[in-house]
C-alpha distance (Angstrom), angle and dihedral (degrees) to the residues before:
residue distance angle dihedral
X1 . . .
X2 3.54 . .
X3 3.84 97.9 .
X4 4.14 117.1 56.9
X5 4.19 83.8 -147.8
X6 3.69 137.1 36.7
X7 4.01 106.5 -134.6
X8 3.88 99.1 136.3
X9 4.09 134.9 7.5
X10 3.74 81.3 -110.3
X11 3.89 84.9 72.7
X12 3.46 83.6 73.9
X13 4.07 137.0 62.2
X14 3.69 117.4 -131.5
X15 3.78 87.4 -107.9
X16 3.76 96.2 60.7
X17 4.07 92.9 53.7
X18 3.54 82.2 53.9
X19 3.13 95.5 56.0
X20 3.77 106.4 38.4
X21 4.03 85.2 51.8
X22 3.45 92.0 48.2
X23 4.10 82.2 50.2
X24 3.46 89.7 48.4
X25 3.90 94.4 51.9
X26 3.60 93.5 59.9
X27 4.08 96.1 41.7
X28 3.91 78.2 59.8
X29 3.50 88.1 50.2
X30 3.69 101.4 38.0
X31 3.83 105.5 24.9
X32 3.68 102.3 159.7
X33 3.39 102.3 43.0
X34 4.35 85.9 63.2
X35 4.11 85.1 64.8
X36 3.22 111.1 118.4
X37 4.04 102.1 23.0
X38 3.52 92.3 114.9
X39 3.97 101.7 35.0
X40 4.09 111.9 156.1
X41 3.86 91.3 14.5
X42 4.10 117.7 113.8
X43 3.60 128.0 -155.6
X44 3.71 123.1 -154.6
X45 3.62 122.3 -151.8
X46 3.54 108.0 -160.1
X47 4.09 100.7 -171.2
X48 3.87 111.5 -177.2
X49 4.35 87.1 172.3
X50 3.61 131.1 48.4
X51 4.40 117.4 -89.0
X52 3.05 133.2 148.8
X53 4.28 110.3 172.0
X54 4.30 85.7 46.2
X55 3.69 93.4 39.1
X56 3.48 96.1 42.6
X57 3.69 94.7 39.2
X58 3.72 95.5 56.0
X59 3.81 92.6 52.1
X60 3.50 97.0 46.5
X61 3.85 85.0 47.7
X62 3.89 90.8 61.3
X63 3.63 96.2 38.3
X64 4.31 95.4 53.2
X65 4.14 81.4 48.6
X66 3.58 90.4 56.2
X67 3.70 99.1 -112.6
X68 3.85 130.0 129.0
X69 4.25 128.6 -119.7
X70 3.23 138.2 -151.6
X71 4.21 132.5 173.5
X72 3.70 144.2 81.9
X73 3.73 144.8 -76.9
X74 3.80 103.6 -160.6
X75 3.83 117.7 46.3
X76 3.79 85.9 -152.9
X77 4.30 89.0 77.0
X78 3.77 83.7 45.9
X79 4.02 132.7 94.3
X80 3.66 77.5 -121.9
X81 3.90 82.7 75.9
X82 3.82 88.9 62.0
X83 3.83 94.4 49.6
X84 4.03 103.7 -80.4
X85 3.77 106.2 165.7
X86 3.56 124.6 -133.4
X87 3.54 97.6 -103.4
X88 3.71 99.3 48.6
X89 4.27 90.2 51.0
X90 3.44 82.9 52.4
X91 3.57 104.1 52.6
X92 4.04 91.1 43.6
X93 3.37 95.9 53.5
X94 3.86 95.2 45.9
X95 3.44 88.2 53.8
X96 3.79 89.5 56.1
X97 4.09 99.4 38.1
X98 3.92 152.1 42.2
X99 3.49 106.0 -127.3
X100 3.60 134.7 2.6
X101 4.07 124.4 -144.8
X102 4.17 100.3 -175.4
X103 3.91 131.6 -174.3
X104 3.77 122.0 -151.7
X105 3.31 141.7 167.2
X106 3.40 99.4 -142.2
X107 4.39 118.3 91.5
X108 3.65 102.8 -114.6
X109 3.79 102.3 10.3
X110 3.97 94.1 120.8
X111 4.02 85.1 64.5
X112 4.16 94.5 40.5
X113 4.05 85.6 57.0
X114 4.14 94.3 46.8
X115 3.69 87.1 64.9
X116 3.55 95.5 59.8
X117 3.72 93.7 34.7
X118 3.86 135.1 106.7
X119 3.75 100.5 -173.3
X120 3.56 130.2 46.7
X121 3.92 121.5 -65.0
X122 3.56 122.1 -142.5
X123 4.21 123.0 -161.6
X124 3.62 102.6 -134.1
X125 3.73 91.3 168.3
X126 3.72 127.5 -44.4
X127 3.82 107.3 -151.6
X128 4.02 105.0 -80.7
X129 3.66 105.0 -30.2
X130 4.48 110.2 76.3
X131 3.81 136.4 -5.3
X132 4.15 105.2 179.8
X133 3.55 93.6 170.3
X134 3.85 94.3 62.4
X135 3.64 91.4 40.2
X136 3.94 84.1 60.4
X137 3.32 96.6 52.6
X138 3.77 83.5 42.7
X139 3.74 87.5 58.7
X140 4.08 98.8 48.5
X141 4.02 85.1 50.9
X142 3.74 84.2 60.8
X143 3.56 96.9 46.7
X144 4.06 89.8 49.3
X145 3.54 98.8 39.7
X146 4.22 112.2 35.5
X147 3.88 92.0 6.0
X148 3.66 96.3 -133.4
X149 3.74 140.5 72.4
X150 3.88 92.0 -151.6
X151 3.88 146.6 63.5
X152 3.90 82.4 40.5
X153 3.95 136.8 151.2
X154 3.93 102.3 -152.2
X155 3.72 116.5 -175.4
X156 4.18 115.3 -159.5
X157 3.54 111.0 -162.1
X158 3.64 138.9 -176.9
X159 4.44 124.6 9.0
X160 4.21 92.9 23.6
X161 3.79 85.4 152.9
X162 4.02 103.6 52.1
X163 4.32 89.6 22.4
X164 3.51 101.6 115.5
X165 4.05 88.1 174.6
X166 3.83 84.9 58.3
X167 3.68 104.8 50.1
X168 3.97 82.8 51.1
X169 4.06 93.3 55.1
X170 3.40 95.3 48.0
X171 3.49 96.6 54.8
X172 3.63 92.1 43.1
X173 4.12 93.2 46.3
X174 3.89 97.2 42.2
X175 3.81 90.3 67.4
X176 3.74 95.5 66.8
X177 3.51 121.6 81.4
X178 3.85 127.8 -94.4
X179 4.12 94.1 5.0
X180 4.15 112.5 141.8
X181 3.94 122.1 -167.8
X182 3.52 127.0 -147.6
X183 3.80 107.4 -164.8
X184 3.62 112.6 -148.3
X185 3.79 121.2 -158.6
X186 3.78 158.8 93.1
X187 3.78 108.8 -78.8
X188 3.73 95.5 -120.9
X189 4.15 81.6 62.9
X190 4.32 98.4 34.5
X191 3.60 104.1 136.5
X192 4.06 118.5 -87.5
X193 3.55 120.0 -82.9
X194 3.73 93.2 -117.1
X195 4.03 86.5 66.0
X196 4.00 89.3 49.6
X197 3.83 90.9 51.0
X198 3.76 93.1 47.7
X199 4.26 90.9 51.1
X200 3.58 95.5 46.0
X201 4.18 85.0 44.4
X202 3.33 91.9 55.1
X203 4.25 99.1 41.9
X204 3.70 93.3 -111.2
X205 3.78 112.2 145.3
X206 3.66 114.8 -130.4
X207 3.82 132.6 175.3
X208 4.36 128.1 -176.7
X209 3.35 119.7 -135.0
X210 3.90 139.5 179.2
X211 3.89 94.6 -151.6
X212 3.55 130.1 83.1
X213 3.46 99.2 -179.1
X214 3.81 92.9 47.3
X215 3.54 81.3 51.7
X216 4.16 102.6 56.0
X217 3.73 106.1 66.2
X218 4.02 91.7 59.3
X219 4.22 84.6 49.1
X220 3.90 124.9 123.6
X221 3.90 86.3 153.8
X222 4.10 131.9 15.7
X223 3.19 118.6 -164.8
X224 3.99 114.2 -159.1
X225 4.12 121.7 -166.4
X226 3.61 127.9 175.9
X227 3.68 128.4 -117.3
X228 3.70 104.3 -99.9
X229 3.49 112.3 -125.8
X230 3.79 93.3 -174.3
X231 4.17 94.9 52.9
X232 4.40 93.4 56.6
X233 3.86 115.4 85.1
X234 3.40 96.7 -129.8
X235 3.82 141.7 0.6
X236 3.70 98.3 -100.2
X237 3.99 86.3 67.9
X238 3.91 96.2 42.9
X239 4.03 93.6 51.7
X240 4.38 88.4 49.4
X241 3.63 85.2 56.9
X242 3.77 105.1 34.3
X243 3.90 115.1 99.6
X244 4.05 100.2 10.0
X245 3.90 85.4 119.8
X246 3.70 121.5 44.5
X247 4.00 118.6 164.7
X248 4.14 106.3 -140.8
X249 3.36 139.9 179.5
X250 3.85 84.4 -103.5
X251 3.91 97.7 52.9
X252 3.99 82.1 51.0
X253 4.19 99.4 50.0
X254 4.12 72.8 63.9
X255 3.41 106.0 58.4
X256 3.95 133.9 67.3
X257 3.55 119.4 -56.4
X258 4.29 82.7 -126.9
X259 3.73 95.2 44.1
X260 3.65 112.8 135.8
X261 3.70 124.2 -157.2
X262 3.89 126.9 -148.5
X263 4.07 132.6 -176.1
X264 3.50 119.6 167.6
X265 4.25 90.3 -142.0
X266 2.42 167.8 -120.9
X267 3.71 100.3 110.9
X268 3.67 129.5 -153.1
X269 3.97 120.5 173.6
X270 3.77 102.3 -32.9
X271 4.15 97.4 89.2
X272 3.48 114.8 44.3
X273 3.67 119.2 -140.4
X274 3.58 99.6 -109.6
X275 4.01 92.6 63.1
X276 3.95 85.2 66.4
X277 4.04 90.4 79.2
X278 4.01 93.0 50.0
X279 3.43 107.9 108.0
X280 3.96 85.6 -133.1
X281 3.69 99.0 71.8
X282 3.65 106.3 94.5
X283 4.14 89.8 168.2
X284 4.24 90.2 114.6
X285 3.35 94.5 36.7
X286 3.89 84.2 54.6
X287 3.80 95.8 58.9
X288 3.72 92.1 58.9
X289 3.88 95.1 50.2
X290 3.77 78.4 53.3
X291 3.68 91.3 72.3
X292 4.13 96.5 43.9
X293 3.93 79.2 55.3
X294 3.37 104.0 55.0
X295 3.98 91.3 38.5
X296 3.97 84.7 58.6
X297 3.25 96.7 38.6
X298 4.14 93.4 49.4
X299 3.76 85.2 43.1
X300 4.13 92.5 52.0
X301 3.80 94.9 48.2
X302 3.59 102.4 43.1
X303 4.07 90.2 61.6
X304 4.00 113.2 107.7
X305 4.00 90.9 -9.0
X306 4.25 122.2 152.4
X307 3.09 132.2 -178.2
X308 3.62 114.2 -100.5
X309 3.28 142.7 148.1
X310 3.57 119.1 -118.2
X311 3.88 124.5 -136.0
X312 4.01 114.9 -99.3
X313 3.63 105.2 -131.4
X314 3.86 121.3 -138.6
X315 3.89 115.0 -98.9
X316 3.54 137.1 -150.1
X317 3.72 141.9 -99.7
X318 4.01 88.0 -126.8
X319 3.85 118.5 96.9
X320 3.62 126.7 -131.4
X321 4.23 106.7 -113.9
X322 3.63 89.0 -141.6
X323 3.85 115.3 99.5
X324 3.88 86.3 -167.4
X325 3.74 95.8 57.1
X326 3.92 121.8 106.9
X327 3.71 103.7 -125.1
X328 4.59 82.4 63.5
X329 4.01 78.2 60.7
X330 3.72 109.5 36.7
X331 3.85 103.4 38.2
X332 3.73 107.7 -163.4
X333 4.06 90.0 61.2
X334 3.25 104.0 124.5
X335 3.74 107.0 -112.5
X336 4.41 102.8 -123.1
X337 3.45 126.7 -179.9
X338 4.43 133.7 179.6
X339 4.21 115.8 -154.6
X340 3.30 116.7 -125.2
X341 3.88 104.8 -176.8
X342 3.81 106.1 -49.7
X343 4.08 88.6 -25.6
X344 3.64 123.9 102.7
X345 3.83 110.9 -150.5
X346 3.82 119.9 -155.3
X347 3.88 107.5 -122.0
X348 3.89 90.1 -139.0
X349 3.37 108.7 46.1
X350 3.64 109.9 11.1
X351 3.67 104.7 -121.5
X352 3.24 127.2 147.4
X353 3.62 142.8 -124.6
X354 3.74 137.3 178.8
X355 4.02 114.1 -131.5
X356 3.85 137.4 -154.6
């Protein structure tokens, strides 16, 4: 692989989704033959939020390869409960392991603990801004289920502000050719702007609309979120937004007869049950790709890896406008910026901020 860690899709070229989803089509295929590709590694899965289906997928991942894991789930049983910095987890436990795949709710955080890292990093979700794993798992659904990642109309619906699993598809799905997005939400939850600038960079078109079932019959895949309970300041906010977008078997009787729906769960009101027995809804199905994904992907980035430390890189006197992003949480991160016109655009967490 070109990249030593997995933060974003754009870690990766085009070629080496292919061929980790082609990987991960024939570890679905062929699962017991894979045991034993990844015998005396470890994995540690650092988990500073709740999961379960990306926690549980990643260690199951390791185990079916052969390969051992160690880590937490809670912080709260952690040293980070005593005060443990980022940077000083991080160089423990990559002193102790192969590979790292880390949830935190900080934007950015996955990139803050590569610097200080001597083993692969993996982004298993960094508060609202990228998910990669999911969006690979994402991608094999799309290989098993339409067979292509172009020519198609994919509808996002629901949390495209706080959806960290969306922001990650979309840049992942606008590269291919011929794919249009219909961006289904409330305007207090549109997508960020950073996400618009990147479709219209890369040609994509994209329209937002308030309507799901305006949305369904132009469908060839729908991609529900939840509202995120856990992203809204206070209650007040979640309950306005809560239940605005409800998949039914109505909606569905609209759509394409080879419409296939995604969510990246877990699910709360916005599919009703009875959409579980159309033949459509791929979301199951989608969990267990998960795992050929992250077997592939564990498999890929383990290849030719030593255990280095990287070079810190000097930071900047300007501050990141995000309150959300990690370097407002772990101090000594060295505060990194790229231009983009007259824009400066945080390295971590991608927001942006105009400068004199």
């Amino acid at each position: 692989m070109q990249s030593r860690h997995l933060i974003d899709l754009s870690d990766l070229s085009v070629n080496e989704w292919e061929d980790i989803t082609r990987l991960a089509c024939d570890i679905g295929a062929n699962i017991d033959s894979y045991y034993g590709a990844c015998r005396g590694k470890i994995l540690a899965t650092l988990f500073y939020e709740p999961s379960t289906r990306t926690q549980m997928s990643f260690q199951t991942a390791m185990l079916r390869l052969g390969g051992r894991i160690i880590g937490f789930d809670n912080p709260s049983n952690s040293s980070v409960a005593k005060g443990e910095s980022l940077k000083d987890t991080i160089r423990v436990v990559s002193g102790y392991s192969d590979i790292i795949a880390m949830r935190h709710p900080a934007a950015g955080s996955a990139m803050a603990a590569s610097l200080y890292s001597r083993v692969p990093i993996i982004n298993a979700g960094d508060g609202g801004h990228l998910h990669p794993t999911q969006t690979l798992t994402d991608l094999v659904t799309l290989r098993k289920e339409k067979g292509t990642f172009s020519g198609l109309c994919i509808g996002l619906c629901g949390d495209l502000k706080n959806g960290r699993t969306v922001h990650s598809l979309i840049k992942a799905t606008a590269g291919f050719p011929d794919n249009r997005f219909i961006l289904i939400s409330t305007p207090s939850l549109g997508v960020p702007l950073y996400i618009k600038d990147y479709l219209s960079a890369m040609g994509a078109p994209w329209l937002e609309v308030d309507s799901l079932a305006d949305a369904m019959p132009l469908l060839d895949v729908l991609y529900m979120t939840r509202i995120q309970k856990e992203r809204f300041a206070s209650e007040n906010e979640y309950i306005n937004q809560r239940g605005v977008y409800i998949l039914d078997s109505y909606k569905m009787s609209l759509a394409k007869k080879d419409l296939i729906v995604l969510h990246p769960l877990p699910r709360v009101d916005e599919i009703t049950v009875e959409v579980d027995d159309d033949k459509r809804a791929k979301y199951f199905e989608q969990t267990e790709y998960g795992l050929y994904a992250r077997m592939a992907l564990i498999m890929r980035m383990l290849e030719g890896t030593s255990k280095q430390l990287p070079i810190v890189p000097r930071g900047t006197e300007t501050e990141c406008s995000n309150p959300e992003c990690i370097t407002h949480r772990e101090s000594y991160v060295p505060h990194t910026f790229r231009k983009s016109g007259d824009i400066l655009v945080c390295n971590y967490c991608e927001e942006r901020t105009r400068f004199d």
